[in-house]
NUKEMAR-310675 format. One record per residue (C-alpha): residue number from 1; chain; y, z, x. Coordinates in nm, 4 decimals, decimal comma, always signed. Example, Ala and Ser with C-alpha at 12.3 -4.5 7.8 and 13.67 -1.06 7.14 Angstrom:
2
{1 A {-0,4500 +0,7800 +1,2300}}
{2 A {-0,1060 +0,7140 +1,3670}}
This chain:
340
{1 A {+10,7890 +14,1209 +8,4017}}
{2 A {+10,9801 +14,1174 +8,7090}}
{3 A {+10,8874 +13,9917 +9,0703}}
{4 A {+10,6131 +14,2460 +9,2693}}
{5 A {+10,7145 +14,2223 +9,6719}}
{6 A {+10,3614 +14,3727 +9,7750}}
{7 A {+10,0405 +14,2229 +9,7496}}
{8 A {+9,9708 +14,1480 +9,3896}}
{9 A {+9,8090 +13,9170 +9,1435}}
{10 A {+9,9807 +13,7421 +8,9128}}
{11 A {+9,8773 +13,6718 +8,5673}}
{12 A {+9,9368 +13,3657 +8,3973}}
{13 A {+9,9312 +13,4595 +7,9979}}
{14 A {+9,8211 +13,1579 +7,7747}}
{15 A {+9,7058 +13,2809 +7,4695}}
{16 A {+9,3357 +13,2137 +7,3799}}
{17 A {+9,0872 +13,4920 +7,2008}}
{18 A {+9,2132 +13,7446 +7,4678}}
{19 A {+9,5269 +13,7192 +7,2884}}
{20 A {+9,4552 +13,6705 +6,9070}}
{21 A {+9,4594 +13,9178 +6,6273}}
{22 A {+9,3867 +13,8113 +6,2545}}
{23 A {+9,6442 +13,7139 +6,0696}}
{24 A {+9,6963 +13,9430 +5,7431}}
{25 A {+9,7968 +13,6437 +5,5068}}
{26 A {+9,5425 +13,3962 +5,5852}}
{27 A {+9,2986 +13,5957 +5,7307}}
{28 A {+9,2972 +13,3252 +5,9896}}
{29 A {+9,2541 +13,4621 +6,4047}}
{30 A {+9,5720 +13,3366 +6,6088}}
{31 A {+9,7219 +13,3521 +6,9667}}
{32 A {+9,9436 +13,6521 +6,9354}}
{33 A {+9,9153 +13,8882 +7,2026}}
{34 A {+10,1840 +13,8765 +7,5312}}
{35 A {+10,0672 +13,8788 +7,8788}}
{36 A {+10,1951 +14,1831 +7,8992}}
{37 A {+9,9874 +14,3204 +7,5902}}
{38 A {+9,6771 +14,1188 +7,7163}}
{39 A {+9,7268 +14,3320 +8,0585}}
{40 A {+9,7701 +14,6764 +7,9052}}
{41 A {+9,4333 +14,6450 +7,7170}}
{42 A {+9,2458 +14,6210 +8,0512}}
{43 A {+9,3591 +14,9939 +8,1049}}
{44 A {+9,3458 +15,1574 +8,4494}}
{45 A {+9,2639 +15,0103 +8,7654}}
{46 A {+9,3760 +14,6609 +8,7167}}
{47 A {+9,5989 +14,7069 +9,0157}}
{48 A {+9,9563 +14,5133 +9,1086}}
{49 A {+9,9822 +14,2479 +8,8347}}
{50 A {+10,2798 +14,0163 +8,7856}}
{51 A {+10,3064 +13,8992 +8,4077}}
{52 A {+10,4118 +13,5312 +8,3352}}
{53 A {+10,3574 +13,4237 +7,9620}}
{54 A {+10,3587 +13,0521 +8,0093}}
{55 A {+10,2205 +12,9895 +7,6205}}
{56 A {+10,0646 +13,1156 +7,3336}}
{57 A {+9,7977 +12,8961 +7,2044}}
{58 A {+9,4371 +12,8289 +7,1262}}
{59 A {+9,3098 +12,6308 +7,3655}}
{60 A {+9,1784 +12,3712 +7,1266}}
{61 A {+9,5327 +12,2859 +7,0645}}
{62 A {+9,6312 +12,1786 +7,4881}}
{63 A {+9,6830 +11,8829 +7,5932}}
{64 A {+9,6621 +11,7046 +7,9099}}
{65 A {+10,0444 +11,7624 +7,9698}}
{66 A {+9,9655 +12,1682 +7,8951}}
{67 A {+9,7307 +12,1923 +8,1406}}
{68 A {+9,9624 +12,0535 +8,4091}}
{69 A {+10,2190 +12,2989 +8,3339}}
{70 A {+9,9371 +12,5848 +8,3505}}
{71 A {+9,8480 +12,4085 +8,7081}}
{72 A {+10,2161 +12,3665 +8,8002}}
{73 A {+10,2574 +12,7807 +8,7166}}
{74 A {+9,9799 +12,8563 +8,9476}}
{75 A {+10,1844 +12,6282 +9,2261}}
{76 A {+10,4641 +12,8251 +9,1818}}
{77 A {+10,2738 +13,1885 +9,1793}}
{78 A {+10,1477 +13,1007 +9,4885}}
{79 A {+10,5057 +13,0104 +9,6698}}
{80 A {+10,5111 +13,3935 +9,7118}}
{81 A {+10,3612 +13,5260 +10,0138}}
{82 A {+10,2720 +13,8605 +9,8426}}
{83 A {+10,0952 +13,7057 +9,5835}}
{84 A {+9,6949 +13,7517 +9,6881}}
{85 A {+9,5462 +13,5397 +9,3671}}
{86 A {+9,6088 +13,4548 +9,0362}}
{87 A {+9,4384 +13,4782 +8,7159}}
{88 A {+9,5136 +13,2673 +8,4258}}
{89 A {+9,4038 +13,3891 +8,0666}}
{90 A {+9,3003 +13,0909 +7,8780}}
{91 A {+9,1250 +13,0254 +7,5546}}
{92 A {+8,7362 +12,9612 +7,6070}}
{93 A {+8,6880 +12,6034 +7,4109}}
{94 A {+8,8771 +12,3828 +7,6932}}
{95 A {+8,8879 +12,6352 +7,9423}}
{96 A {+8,6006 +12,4431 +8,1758}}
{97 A {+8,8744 +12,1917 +8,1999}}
{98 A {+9,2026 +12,3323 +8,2588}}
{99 A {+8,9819 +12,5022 +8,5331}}
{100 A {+8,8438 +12,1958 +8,6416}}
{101 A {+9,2256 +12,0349 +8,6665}}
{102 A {+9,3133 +12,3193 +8,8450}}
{103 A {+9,0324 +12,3214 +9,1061}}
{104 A {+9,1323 +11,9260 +9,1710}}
{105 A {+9,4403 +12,0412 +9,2500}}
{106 A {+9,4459 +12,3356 +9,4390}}
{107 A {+9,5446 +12,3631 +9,7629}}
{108 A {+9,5682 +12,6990 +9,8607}}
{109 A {+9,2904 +12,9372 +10,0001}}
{110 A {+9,4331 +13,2021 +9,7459}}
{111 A {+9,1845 +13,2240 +9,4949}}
{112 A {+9,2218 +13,1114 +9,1323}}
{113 A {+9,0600 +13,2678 +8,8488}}
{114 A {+9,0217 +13,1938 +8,4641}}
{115 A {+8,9101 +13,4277 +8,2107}}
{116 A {+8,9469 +13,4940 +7,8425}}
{117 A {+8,7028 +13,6131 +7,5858}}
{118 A {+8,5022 +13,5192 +7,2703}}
{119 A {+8,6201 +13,8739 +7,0794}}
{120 A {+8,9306 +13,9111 +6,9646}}
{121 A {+9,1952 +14,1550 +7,0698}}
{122 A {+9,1379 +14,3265 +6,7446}}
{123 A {+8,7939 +14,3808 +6,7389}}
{124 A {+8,6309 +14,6397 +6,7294}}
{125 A {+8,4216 +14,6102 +7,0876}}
{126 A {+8,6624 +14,3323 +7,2212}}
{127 A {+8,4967 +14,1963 +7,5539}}
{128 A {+8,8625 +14,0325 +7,7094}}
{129 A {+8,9768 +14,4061 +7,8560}}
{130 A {+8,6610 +14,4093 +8,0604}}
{131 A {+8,6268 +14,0167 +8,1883}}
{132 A {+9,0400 +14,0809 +8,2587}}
{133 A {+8,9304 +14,3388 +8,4843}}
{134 A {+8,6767 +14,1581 +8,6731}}
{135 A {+8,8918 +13,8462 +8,7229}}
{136 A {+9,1975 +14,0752 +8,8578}}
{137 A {+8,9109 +14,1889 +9,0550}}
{138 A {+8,7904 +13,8950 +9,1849}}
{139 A {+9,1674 +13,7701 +9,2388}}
{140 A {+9,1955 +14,0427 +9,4370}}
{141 A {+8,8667 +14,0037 +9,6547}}
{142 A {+8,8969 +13,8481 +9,9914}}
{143 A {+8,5794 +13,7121 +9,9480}}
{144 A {+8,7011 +13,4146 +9,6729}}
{145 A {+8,9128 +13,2975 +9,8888}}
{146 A {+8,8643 +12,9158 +10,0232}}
{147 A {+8,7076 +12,8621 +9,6876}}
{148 A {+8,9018 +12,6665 +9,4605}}
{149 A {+8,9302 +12,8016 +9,0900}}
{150 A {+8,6330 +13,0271 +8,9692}}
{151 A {+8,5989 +13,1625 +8,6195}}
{152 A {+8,4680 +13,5099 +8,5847}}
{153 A {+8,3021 +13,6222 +8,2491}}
{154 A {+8,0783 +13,8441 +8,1409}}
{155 A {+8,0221 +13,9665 +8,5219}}
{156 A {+7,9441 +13,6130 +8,6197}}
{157 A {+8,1072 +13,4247 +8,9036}}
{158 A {+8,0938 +13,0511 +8,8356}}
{159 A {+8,2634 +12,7571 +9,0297}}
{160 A {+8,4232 +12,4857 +8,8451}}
{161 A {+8,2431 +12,1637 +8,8458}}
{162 A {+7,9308 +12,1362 +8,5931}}
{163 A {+8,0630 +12,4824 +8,4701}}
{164 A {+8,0415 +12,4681 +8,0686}}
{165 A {+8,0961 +12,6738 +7,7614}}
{166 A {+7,7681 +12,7250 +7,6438}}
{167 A {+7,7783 +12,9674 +7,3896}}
{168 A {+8,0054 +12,9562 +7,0606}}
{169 A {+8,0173 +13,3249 +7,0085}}
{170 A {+7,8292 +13,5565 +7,2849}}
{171 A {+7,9864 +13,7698 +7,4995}}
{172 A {+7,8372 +13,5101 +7,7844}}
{173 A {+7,9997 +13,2514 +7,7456}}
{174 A {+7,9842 +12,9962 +8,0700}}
{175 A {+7,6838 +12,8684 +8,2416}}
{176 A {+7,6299 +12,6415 +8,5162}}
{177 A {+7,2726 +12,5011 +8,4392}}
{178 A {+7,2011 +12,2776 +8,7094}}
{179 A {+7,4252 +12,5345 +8,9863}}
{180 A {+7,4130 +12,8329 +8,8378}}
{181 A {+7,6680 +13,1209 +8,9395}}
{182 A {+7,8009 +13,1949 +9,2757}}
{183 A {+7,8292 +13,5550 +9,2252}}
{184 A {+7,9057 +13,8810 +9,0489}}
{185 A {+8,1429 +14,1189 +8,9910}}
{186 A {+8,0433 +14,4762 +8,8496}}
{187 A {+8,2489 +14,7177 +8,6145}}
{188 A {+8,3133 +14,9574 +8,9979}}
{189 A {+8,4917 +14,6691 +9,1353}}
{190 A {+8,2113 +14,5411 +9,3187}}
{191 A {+8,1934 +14,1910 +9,3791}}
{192 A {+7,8900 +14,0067 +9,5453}}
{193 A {+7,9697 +13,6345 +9,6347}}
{194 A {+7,7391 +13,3616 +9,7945}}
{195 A {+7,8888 +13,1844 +10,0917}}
{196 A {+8,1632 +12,9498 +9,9980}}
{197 A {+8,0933 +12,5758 +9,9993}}
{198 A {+8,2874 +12,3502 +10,1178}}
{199 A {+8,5028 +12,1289 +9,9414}}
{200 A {+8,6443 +11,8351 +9,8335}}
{201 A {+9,0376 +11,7445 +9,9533}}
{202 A {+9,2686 +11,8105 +9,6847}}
{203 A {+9,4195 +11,5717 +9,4628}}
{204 A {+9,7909 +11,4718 +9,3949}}
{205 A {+9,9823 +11,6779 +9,1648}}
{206 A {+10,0326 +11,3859 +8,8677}}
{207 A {+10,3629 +11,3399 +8,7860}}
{208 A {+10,3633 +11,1203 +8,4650}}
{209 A {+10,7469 +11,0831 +8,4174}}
{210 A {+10,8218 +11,4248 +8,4668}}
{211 A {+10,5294 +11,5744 +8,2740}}
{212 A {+10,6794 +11,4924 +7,9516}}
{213 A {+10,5131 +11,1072 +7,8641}}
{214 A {+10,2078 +11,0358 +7,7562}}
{215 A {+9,9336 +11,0505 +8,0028}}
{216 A {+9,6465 +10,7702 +8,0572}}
{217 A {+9,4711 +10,7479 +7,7630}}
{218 A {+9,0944 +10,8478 +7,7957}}
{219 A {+8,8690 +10,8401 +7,5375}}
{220 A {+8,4852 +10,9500 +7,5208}}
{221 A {+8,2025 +10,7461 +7,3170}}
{222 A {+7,9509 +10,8980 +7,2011}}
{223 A {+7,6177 +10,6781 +7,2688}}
{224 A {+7,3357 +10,7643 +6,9862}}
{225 A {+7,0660 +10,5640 +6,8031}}
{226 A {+7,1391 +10,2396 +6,6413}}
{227 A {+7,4847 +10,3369 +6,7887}}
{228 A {+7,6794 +9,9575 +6,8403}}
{229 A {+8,0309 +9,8836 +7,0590}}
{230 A {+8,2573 +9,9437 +6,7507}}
{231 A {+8,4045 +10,3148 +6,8575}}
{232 A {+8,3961 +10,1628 +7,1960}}
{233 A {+8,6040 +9,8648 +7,1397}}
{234 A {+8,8435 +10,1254 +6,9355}}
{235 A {+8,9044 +10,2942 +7,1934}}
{236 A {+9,0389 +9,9962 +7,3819}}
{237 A {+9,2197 +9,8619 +7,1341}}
{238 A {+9,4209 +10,2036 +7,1339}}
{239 A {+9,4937 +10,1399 +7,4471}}
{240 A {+9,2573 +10,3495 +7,6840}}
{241 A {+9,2342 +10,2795 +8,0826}}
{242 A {+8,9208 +10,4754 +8,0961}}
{243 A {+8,6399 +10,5915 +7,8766}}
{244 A {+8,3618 +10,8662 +7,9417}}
{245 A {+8,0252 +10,7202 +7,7868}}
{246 A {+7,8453 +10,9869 +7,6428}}
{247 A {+7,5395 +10,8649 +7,6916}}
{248 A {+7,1702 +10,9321 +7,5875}}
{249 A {+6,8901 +11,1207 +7,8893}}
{250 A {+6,9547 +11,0547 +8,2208}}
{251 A {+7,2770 +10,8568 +8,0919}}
{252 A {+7,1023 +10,5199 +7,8545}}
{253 A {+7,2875 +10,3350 +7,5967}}
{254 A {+7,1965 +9,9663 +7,4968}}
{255 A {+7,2575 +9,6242 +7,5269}}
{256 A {+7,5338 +9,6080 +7,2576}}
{257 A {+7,7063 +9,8866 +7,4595}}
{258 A {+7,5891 +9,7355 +7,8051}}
{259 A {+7,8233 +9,4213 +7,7278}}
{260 A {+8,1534 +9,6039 +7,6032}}
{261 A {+8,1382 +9,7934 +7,8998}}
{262 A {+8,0943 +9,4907 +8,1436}}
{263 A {+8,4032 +9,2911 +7,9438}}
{264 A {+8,6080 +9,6284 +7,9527}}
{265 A {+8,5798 +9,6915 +8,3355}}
{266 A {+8,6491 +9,3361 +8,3396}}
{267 A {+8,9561 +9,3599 +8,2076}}
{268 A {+9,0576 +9,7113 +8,4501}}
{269 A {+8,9256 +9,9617 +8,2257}}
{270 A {+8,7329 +10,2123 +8,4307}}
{271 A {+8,4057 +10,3240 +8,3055}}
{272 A {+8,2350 +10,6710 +8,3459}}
{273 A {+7,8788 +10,7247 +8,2371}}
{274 A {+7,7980 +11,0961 +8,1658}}
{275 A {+7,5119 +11,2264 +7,9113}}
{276 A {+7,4391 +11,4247 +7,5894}}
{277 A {+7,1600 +11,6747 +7,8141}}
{278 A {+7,2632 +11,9781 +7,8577}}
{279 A {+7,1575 +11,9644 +8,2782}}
{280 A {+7,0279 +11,7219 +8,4963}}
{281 A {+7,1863 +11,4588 +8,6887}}
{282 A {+7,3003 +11,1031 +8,5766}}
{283 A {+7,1667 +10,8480 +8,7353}}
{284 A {+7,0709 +10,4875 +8,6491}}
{285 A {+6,6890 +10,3750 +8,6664}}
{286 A {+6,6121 +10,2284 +8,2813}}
{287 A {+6,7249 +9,8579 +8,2462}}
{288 A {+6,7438 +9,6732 +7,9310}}
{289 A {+7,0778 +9,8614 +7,8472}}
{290 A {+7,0005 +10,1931 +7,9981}}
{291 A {+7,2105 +10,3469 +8,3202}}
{292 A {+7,0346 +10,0885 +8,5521}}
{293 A {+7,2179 +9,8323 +8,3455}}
{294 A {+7,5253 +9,9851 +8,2775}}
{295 A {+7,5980 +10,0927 +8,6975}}
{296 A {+7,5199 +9,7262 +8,6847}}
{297 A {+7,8228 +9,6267 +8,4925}}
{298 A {+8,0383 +9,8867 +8,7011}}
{299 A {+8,0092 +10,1510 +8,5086}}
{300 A {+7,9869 +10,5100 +8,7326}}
{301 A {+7,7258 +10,7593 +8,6691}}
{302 A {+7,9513 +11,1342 +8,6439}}
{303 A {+7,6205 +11,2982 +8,8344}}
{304 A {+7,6168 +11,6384 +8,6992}}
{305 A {+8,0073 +11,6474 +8,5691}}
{306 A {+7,9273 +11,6789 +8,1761}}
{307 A {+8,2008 +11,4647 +7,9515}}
{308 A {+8,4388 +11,7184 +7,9124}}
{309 A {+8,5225 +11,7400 +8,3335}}
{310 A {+8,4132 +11,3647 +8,3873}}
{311 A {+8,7045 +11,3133 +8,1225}}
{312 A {+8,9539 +11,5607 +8,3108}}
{313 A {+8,8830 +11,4407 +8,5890}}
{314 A {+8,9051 +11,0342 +8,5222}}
{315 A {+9,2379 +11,1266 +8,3339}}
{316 A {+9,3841 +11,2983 +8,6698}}
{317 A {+9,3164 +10,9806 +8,8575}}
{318 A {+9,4115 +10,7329 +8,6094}}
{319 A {+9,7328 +10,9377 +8,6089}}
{320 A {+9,7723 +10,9468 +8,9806}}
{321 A {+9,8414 +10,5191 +8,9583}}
{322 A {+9,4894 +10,5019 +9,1561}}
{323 A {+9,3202 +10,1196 +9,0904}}
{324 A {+9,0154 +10,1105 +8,9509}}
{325 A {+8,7896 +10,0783 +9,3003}}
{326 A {+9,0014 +10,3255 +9,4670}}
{327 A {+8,9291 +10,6303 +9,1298}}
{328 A {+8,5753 +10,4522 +9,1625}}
{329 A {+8,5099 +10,6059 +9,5504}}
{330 A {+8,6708 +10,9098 +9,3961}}
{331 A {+8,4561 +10,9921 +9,0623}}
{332 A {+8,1493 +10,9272 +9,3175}}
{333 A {+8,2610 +11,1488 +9,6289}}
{334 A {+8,3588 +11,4235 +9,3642}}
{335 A {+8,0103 +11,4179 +9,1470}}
{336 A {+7,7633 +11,4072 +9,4377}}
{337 A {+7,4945 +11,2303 +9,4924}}
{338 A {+7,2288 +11,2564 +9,2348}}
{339 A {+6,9237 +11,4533 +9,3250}}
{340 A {+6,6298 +11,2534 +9,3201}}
């Protein structure tokens, strides 16, 4: 769609559930939907909105270079002076962090909000037409602005970090266990917002040869019992510069972990301890191989970043050329300090 000169939102389109219809060969549900399409179903009332359709894809299929371009599209929606927020419609299984990316990057007051749904287009009670409401809503809201990204769902208001899918198929999707939401936003248009935090400087945009190489490599390892170092030293042997340790409680693994951590940091590889628990922080206080040990060795507890963000967000700074103690300072000013 063309350019809107008033105050509008603009839409970034990028497939996801909100877009999919079953396909009538394979009976398979795909990305098919436009932006445009995606818009119309959310009927009346959902104001000035500028289409872009940047892709068309699942959002199990991005990739770290994806997600730039998605955070490079909200850069350039937001070049216009008329353009009052943006909403980005993104598939829900990686949507915590293309969010998360964004909200490292964003340096705008103009809010930023994701959406999508868990019902496709072509179902019979589809649930995208309403949350694509309540984002263009809350895109529109002065109140989200000096917030970062948000994603609204299901009438929830979350912020970005320890935001997680936590639902495969209900309608609510997201959850922020340890935070919980910052606000609402009702079918009327009314939207109810706690005061705004503050937050963290931005990062660099990454520019990893133009946004067409590879990126850093970043792998998580999944800690477990009996588990030994051989998916660990895997990983390094194909070449990662950072792994996210899923580890065990309040973020435990063992001494045959313990040690390929301490000869991989060793070596440059930076080292982020996050946890299998749904919420709480991580933390080190077990020894004998658990995160006492492992901070120890220089590994860095993700405090309540789960592994998908801890991931994102180790990826952004390995990509930004950052050494190791500088993306150290960063992981820890950007997870908080763990409650106690």
């Amino acid at each position: 769609m063309g350019s809107i000169t008033s105050d509008h939102v603009v839409l970034l389109a990028t497939g996801g559930t909100i877009a999919s219809r079953a396909d009538s060969v394979t009976g398979s549900t795909l990305a098919a939907d436009s932006g445009a399409s995606v818009l119309e179903s959310a009927g009346a009332g959902a104001g000035a909105v500028e289409v872009v359709d940047l892709m068309q894809k699942g959002s199990y299929l991005l990739t770290f270079q994806d997600m730039l371009a998605i955070c490079a599209a909200i850069e350039r929606a937001l070049a216009a002076p008329s353009t009052r927020g943006v909403v980005v419609t993104h598939g829900t299984d990686t949507m915590e962090e293309t969010a998360y990316l964004a909200d490292l990057l964003h340096d705008d007051p103009r809010p930023v909000v994701f959406t999508g749904a868990q019902r496709a287009a072509d179902h019979d009670d589809p649930d995208g037409p309403t949350n694509l409401r309540a984002a263009i809503t809350v895109a529109m809201s002065p109140e989200a602005r000096d917030r970062g990204a948000l994603i609204v769902f299901d009438g929830d208001i979350l912020s970005i970090p320890g935001t997680r899918k936590s639902e495969t198929s209900t309608v609510k999707a997201f959850s922020n266990p340890d935070l919980g939401s910052v606000g609402t936003v009702t079918e009327d248009g009314s939207v109810r917002l706690s005061p705004a935090p503050r937050r963290s400087a931005p990062l660099d945009f990454p520019h990893t040869e133009s946004n067409t190489g590879e990126p850093a490599r970043v792998d998580i390892v999944a800690a477990y019992p009996g588990a030994d170092a051989t998916l660990f030293r895997a990983a390094l042997a194909a070449g990662a510069r950072g792994i996210v340790l899923e580890a065990t409680g309040l973020g435990n693994a063992n001494a045959a972990l313990c040690e390929a951590v301490r000869s991989a940091v060793l070596d440059g590889v930076v080292v982020v301890t996050s946890t299998r628990v749904h919420a709480g922080p991580v933390r080190g206080v077990y020894g004998a191989g658990g995160g006492k040990t492992l901070e120890g060795v220089g590994a860095i507890p993700s405090g309540l970043l789960r592994p998908s963000q801890a991931r994102m967000l180790l990826q952004t700074l390995l990509s930004l050329e950052l050494t190791p103690q500088v993306i150290a300072q960063h992981v820890r000013q950007r997870t908080g300090p763990a409650p106690v």
